[in-house]
N, CA and C of each residue as an Amber inpcrd file, in Angstrom:
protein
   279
 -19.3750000  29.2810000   8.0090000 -19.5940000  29.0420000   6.5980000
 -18.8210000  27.7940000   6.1710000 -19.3890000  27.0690000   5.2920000
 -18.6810000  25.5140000   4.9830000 -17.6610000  26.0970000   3.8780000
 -17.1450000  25.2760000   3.8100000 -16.2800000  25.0550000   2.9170000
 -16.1340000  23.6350000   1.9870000 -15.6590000  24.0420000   0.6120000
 -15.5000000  22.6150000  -0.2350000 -14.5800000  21.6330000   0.1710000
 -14.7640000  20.4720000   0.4260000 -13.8060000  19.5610000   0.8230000
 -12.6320000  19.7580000   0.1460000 -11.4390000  18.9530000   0.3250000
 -10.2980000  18.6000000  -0.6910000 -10.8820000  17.9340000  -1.3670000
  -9.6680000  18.2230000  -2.5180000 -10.2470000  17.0580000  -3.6280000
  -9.4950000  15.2650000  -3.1130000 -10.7590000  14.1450000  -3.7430000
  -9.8710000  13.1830000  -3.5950000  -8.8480000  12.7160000  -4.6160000
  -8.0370000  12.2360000  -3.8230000  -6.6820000  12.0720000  -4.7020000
  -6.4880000  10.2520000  -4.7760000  -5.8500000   9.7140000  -5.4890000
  -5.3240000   8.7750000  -6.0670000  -5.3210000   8.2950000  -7.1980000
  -5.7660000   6.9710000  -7.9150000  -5.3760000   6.3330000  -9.1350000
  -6.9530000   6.1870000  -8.9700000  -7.6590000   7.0890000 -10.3230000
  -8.8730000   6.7170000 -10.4500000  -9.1100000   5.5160000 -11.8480000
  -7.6720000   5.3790000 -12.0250000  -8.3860000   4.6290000 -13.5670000
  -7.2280000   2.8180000 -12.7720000  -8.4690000   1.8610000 -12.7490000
  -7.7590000   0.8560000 -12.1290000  -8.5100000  -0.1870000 -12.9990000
  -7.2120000  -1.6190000 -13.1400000  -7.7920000  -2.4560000 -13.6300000
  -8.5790000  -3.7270000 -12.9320000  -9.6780000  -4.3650000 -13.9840000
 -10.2490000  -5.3810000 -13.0540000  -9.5180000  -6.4940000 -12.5470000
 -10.0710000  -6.1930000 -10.9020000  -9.3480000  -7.2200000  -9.5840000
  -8.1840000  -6.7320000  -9.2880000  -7.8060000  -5.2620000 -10.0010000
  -6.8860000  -4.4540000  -9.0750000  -7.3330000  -3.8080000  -7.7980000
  -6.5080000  -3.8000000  -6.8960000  -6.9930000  -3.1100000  -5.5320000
  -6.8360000  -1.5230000  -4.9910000  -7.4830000  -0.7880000  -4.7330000
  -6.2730000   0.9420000  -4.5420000  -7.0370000   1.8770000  -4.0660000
  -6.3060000   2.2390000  -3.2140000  -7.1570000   3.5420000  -1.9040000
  -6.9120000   5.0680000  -2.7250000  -7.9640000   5.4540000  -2.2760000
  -8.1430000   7.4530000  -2.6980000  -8.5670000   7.5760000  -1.4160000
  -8.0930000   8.8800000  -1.3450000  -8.0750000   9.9140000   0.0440000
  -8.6670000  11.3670000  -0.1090000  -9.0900000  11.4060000   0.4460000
  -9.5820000  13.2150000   1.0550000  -9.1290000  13.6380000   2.2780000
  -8.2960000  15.0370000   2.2420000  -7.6100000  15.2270000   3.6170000
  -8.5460000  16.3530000   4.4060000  -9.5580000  16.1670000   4.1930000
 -10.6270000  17.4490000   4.7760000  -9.9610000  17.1430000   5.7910000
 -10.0380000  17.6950000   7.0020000 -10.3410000  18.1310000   8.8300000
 -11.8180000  17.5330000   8.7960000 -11.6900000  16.3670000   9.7200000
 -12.5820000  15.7720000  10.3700000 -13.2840000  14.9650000   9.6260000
 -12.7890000  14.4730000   8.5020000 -12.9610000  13.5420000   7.5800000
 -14.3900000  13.6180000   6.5710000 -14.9350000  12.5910000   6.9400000
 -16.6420000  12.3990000   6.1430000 -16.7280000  10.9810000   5.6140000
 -17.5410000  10.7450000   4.8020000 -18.6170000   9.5740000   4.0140000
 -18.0560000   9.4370000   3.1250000 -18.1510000   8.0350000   2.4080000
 -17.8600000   7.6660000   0.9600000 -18.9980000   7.6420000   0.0430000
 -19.1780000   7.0040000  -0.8850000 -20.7440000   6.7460000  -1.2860000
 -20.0090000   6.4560000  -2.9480000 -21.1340000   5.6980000  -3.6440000
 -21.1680000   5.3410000  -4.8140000 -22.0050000   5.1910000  -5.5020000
 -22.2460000   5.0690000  -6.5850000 -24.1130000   4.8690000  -7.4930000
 -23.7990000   3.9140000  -7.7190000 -23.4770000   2.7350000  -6.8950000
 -24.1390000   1.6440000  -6.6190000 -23.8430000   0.6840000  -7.6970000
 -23.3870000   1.2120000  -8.9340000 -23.0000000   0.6650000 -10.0730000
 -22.1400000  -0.7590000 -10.3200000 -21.2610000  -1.1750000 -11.0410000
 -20.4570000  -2.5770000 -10.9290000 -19.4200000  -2.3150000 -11.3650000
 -19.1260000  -1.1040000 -11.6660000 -17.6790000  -0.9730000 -12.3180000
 -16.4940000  -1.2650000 -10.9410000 -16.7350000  -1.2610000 -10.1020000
 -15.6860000  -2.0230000  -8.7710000 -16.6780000  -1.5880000  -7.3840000
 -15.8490000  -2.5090000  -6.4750000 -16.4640000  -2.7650000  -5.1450000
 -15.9860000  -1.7490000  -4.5060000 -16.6270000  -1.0360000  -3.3250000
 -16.0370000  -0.6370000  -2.3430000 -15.9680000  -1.8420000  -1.1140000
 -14.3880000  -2.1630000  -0.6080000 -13.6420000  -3.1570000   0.4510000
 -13.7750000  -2.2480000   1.5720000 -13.4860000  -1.4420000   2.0370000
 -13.4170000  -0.3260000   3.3370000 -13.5280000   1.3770000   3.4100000
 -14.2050000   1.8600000   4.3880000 -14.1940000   3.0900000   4.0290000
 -13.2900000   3.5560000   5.5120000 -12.8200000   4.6040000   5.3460000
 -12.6240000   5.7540000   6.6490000 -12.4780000   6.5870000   6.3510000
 -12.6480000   7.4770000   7.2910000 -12.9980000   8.8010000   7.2020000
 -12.2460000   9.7160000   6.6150000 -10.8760000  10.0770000   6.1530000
 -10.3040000  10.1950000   5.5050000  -9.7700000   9.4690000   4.0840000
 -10.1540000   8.1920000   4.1000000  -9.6760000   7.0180000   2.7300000
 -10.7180000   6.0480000   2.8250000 -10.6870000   5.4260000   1.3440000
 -11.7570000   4.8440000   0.8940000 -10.9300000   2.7890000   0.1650000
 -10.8560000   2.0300000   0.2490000 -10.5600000   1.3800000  -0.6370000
 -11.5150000   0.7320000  -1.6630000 -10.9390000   0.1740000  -3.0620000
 -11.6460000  -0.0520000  -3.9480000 -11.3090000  -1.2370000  -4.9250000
 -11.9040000  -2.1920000  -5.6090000 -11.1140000  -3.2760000  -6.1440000
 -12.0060000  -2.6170000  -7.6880000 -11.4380000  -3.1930000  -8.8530000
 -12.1200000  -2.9050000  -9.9940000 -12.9320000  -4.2460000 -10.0320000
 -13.9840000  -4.0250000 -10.7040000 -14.8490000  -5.0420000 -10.9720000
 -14.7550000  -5.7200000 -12.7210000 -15.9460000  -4.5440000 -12.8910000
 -15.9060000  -4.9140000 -14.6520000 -16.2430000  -3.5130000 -15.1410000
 -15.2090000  -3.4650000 -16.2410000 -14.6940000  -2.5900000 -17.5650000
 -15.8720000  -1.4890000 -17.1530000 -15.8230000  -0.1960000 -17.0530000
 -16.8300000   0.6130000 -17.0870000 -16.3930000   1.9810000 -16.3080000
 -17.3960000   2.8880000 -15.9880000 -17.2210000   4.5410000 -14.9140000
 -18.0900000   4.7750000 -14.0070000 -17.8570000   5.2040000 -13.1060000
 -18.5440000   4.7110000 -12.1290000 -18.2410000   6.1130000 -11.0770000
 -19.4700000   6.9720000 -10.5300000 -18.8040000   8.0540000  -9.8730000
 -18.4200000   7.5800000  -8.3900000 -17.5240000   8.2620000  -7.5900000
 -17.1930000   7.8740000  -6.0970000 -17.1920000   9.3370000  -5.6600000
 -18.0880000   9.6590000  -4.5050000 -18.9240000  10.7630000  -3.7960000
 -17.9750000  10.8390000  -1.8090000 -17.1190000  11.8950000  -2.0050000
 -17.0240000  12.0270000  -0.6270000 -17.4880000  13.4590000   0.0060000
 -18.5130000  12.9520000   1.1950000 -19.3220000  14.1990000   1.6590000
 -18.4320000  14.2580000   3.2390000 -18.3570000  15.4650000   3.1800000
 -17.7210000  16.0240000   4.6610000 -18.4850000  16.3090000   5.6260000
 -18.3740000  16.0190000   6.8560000 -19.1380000  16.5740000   7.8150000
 -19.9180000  17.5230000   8.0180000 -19.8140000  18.2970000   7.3610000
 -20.8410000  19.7850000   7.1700000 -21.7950000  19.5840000   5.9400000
 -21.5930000  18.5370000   5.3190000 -22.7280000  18.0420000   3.9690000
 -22.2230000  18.6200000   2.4080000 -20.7800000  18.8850000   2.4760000
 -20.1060000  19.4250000   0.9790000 -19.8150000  18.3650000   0.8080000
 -19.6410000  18.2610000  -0.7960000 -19.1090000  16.8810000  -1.0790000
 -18.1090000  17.3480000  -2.8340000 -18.1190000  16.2520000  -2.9770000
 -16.5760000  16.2190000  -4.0810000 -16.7770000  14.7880000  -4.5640000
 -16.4370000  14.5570000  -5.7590000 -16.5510000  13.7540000  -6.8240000
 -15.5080000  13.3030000  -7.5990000 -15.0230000  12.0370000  -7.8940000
 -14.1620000  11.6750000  -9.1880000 -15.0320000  10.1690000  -9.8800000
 -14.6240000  10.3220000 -11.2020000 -15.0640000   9.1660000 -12.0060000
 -13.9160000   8.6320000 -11.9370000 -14.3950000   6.9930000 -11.4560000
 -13.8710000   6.0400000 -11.0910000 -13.5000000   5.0690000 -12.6900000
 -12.6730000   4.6340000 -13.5890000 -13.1820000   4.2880000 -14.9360000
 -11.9120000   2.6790000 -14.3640000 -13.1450000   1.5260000 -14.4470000
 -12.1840000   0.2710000 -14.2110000 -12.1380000  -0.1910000 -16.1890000
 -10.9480000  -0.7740000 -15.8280000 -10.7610000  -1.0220000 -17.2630000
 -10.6240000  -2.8030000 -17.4080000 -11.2070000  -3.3990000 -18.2000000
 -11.6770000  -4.6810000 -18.3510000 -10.4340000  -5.6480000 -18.1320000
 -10.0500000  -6.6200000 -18.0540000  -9.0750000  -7.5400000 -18.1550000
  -9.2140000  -8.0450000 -19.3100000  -8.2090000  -8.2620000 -20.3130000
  -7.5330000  -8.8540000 -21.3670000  -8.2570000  -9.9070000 -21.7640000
  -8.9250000 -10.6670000 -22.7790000  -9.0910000 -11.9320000 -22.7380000
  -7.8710000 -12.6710000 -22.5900000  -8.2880000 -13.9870000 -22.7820000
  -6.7060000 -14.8550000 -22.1220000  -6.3060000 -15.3250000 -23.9750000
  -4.8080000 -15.2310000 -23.8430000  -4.3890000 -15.8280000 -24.7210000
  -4.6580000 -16.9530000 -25.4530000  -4.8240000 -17.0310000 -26.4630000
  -5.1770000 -18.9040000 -27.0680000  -4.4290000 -18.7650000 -28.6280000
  -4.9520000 -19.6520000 -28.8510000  -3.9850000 -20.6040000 -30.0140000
  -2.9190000 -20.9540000 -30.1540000  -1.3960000 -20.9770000 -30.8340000
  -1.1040000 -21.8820000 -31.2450000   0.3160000 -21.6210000 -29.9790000
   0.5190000 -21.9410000 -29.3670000   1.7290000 -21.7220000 -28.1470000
   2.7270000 -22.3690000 -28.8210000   3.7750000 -22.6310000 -29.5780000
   4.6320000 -23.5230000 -30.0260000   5.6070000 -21.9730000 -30.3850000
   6.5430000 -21.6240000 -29.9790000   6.9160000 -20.3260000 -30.6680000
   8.6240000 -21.2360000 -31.6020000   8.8200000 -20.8880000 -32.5450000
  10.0660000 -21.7270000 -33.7570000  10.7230000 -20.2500000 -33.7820000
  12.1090000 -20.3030000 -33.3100000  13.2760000 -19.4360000 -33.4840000
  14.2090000 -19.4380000 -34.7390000
C-alpha cells in the first residue's frame, strides 16, 4: 500500500533572482514538476531536492511525485523586486 510522500520543506515565498532549494525526504526520492508558469525557474532537480530562482512577482504550484505515483504540493509565491530608487539623491543634514 503507498503511502503520502513527506511534505516538501523550505522557503516557499522567495524574491525575484533569489535562488533556494526545497526538499522531500521520501525513501527513494521522486519527480519535481511545475505548471509551467513564470513566477520562477526551475535550475536543477534530484531526487530528493529541487532548486529554484524567482522570476516575476506571482504563485506558482511546485508538484513532487514519489516513486509509487503519490505526490505533494506547495505554492511557490515569488515576490516582485522593488522598483529602483529615483529622484532627488542630494540628502542636507
Amino acid at each position: 500500500m503507498a503511502t503520502d510522500p513527506a511534505p516538501i520543506t523550505g522557503n516557499y515565498w522567495i524574491c525575484s533572482g533569489q535562488t533556494v532549494t526545497l526538499y522531500d525526504t521520501t525513501a527513494g526520492g521522486g519527480s519535481w514538476y511545475d505548471d509551467g508558469g513564470f513566477g520562477y525557474q526551475i535550475n536543477w532537480r534530484a531526487p530528493n531536492s529541487v532548486s529554484i530562482t524567482g522570476f516575476v512577482g506571482g504563485t506558482e504550484n511546485l508538484y513532487f511525485v514519489d516513486t509509487s505515483g503519490c505526490g505533494t504540493s506547495v505554492i511557490v509565491t515569488t515576490i516582485p523586486s522593488p522598483p529602483a530608487i529615483t529622484g532627488n539623491t542630494n540628502v542636507f543634514v
